[in-house]
C-alpha positions as CSV (number, residue, x, y, z in Angstrom):
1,X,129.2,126.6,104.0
2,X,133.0,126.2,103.3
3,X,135.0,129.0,101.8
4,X,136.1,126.4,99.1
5,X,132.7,125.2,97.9
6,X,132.3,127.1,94.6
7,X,128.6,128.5,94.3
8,X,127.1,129.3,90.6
9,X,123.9,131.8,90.7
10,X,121.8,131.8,87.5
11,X,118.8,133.9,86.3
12,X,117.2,134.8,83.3
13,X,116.1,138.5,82.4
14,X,117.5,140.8,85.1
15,X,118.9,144.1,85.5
16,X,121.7,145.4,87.4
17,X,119.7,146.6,90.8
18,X,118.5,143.0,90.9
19,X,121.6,141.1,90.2
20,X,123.4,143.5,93.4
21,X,120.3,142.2,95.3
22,X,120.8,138.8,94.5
23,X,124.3,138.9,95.4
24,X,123.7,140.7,99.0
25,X,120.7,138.1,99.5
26,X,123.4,135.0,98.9
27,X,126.3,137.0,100.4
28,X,128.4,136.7,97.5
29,X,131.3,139.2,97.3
30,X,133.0,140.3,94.4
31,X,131.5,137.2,92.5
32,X,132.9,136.7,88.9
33,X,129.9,137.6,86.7
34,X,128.8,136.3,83.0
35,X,125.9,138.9,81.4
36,X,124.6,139.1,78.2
37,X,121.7,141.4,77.5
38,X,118.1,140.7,76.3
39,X,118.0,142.9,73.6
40,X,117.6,141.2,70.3
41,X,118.2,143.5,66.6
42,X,115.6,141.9,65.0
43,X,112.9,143.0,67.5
44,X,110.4,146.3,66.8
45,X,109.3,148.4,69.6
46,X,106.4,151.1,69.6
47,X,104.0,152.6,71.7
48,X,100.3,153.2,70.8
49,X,97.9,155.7,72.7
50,X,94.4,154.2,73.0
51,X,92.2,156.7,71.5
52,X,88.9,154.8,69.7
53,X,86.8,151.4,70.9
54,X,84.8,148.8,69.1
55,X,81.2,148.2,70.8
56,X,83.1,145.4,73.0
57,X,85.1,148.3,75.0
58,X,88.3,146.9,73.0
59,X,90.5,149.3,71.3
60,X,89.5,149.2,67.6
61,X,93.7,148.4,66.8
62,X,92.3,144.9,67.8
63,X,90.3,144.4,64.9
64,X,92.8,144.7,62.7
65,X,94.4,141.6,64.3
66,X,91.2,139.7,64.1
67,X,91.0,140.6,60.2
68,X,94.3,139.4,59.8
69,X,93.4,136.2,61.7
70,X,90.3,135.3,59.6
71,X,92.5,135.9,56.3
72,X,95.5,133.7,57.5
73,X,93.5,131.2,59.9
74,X,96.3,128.5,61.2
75,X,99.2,130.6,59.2
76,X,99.5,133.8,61.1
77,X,102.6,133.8,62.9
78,X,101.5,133.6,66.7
79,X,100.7,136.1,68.7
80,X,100.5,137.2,72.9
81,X,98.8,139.5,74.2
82,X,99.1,140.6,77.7
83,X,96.5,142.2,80.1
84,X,96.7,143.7,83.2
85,X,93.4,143.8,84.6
86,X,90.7,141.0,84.3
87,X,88.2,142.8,83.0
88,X,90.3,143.4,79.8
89,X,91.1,139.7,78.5
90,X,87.7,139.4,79.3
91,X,86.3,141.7,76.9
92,X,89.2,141.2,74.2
93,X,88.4,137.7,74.2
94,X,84.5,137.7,74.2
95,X,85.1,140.0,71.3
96,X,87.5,138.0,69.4
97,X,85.0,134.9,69.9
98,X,82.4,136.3,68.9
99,X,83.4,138.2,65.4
100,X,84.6,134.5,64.9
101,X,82.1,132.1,65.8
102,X,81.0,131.7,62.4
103,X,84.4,130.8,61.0
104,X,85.4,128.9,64.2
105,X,82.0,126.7,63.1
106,X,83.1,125.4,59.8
107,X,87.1,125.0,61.4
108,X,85.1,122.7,63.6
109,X,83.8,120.7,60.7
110,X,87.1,120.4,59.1
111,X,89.6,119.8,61.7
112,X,89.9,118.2,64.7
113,X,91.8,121.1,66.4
114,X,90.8,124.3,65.5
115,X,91.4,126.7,68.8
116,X,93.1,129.5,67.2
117,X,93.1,131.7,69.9
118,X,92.5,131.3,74.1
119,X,92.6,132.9,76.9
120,X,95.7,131.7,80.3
121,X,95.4,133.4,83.3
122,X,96.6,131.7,87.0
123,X,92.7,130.8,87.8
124,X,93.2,128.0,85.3
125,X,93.4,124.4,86.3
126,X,96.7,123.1,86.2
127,X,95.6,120.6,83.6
128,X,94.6,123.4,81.0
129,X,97.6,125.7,81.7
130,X,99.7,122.2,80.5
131,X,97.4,122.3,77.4
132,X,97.4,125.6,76.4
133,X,101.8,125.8,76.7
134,X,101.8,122.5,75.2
135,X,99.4,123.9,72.2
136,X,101.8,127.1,71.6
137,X,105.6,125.7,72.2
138,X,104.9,123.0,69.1
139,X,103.1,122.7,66.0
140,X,99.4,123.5,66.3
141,X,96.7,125.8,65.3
142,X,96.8,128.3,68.4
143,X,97.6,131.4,67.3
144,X,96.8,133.8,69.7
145,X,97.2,134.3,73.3
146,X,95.4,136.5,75.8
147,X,97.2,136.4,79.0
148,X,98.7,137.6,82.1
149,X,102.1,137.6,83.5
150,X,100.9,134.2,84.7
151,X,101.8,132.8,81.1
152,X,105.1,131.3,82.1
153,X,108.5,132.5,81.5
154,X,111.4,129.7,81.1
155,X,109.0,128.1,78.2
156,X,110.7,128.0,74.5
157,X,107.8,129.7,72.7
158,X,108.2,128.9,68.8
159,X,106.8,131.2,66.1
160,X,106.1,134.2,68.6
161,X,106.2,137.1,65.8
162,X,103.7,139.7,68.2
163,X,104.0,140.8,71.5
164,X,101.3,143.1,72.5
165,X,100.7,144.9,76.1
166,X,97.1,146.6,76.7
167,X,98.3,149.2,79.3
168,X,101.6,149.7,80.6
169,X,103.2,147.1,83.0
170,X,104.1,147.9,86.4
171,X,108.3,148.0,85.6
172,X,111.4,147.3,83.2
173,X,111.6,143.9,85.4
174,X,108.4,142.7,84.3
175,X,108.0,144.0,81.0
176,X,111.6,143.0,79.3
177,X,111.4,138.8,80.2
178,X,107.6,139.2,78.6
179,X,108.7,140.6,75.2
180,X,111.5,138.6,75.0
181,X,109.3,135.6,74.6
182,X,109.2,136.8,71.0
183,X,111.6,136.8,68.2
184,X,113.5,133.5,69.1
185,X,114.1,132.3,65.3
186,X,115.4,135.7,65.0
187,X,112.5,136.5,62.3
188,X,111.5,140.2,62.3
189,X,109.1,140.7,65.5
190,X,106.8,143.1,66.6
191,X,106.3,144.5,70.7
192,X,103.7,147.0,70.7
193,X,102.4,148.6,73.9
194,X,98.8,150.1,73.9
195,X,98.5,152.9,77.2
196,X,95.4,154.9,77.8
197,X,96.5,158.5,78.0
198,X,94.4,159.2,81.6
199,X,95.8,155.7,83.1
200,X,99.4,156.9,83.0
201,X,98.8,159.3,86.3
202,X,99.4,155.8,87.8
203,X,102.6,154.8,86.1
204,X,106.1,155.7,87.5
205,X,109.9,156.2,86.5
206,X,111.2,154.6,84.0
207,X,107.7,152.5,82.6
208,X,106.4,156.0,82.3
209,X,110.0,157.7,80.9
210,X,109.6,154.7,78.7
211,X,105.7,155.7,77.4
212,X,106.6,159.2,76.9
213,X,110.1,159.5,75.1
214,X,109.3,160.7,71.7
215,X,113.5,160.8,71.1
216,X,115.5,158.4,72.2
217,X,116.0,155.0,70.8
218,X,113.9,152.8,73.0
219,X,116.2,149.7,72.8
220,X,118.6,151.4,74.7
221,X,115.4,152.9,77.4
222,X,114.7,149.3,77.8
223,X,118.5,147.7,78.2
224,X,120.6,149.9,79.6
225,X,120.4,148.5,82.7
226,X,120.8,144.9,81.2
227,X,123.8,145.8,78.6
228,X,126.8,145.8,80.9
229,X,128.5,143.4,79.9
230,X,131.5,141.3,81.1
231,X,133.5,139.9,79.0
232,X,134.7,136.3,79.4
């Protein structure tokens, strides 16, 4: 390519390991850079240990969602819920259907959409995945989402008041663009991250500095790699 021909790299969520990568990978040398962190004031952050489950092996902090669902039906703000493992959205959502088939019978009787809550994972047909992010970027009565990190990023969610993790992801890479598909209309917003105590022998650096600190602020845990900033 000619020295003259300008070149503009975007991306979304990305800390400052990954942006040096991304320059080496497109050979860009002392590129002028534009960065404005992720980190949004009107977010809440906490941690949860795991420590009781309902008789569908799903921590019992679920049910208090599901009672809060039942009482505000299509006007609970919305609500994701991210899995790691099958086997988890699997049993959250079988127990979430189930303590609310009775409810979900006479919704069916009354409107014509009544799928409050559903389940996305990448085994989906493309079809239902266009649904289901159709259904919760507009006006509709989906409120809750069980997903994986197949549930899209670049998507203008609406509404998204609750972010909730069961078990701690992998890295800061993948966790940050995931909560920070809540708390758009700058409306006080909830992330809460649920860890089992014996599953963190598997976590490392800064997910599992992250899980532990019981001091620092964890806004700046989560950003400080995504909060230097260059000024225009």
């Amino acid at each position: 390519m000619p020295t003259n021909v300008g070149v503009m790299a975007l991306t979304a969520t990305a800390s400052q390991p990954l942006r040096q990568q991304v320059e080496a990978t497109l050979g860009m040398r002392n590129p002028f850079t534009i960065i404005r962190s992720p980190d949004k004031c009107n977010i809440r952050f906490s941690v949860v240990q795991v420590k009781g489950y309902n008789g569908y092996d799903v921590p019992k902090v679920f049910d208090l969602l599901l009672t809060k669902l039942k009482m505000k039906l299509t006007l609970m703000p919305r609500v994701m819920i991210f899995c790691k493992a099958k086997s988890d959205y699997i049993y959250i959502l079988k127990c979430f259907w189930d303590q609310f088939f009775d409810i979900l019978l006479v919704l069916q009787q009354m409107l014509l959409e009544f799928d409050l809550l559903t389940c996305f994972t990448k085994v989906l047909i493309s079809d239902v995945k266009s649904t289901i992010i159709d259904n919760f970027t507009k006006q509709s009565c989906l409120r809750i989402v069980i997903c994986t990190d197949a549930f899209g990023m670049g998507i203008d969610y609406k509404n998204v008041r609750c972010i909730i993790h069961y078990r701690v992801p992998n890295d800061m890479e993948t966790y940050v663009p995931q909560i920070g598909r809540g708390g758009r209309e700058e409306i006080d917003s909830y992330v809460v991250m649920l860890h089992v105590k014996r599953l963190l022998e598997i976590c490392e650096g800064n997910m599992l500095d992250y899980v532990k600190n019981k001091s620092q602020c964890r806004c700046d845990m989560l950003f400080r790699e995504f909060e230097k900033l260059c000024s225009l």
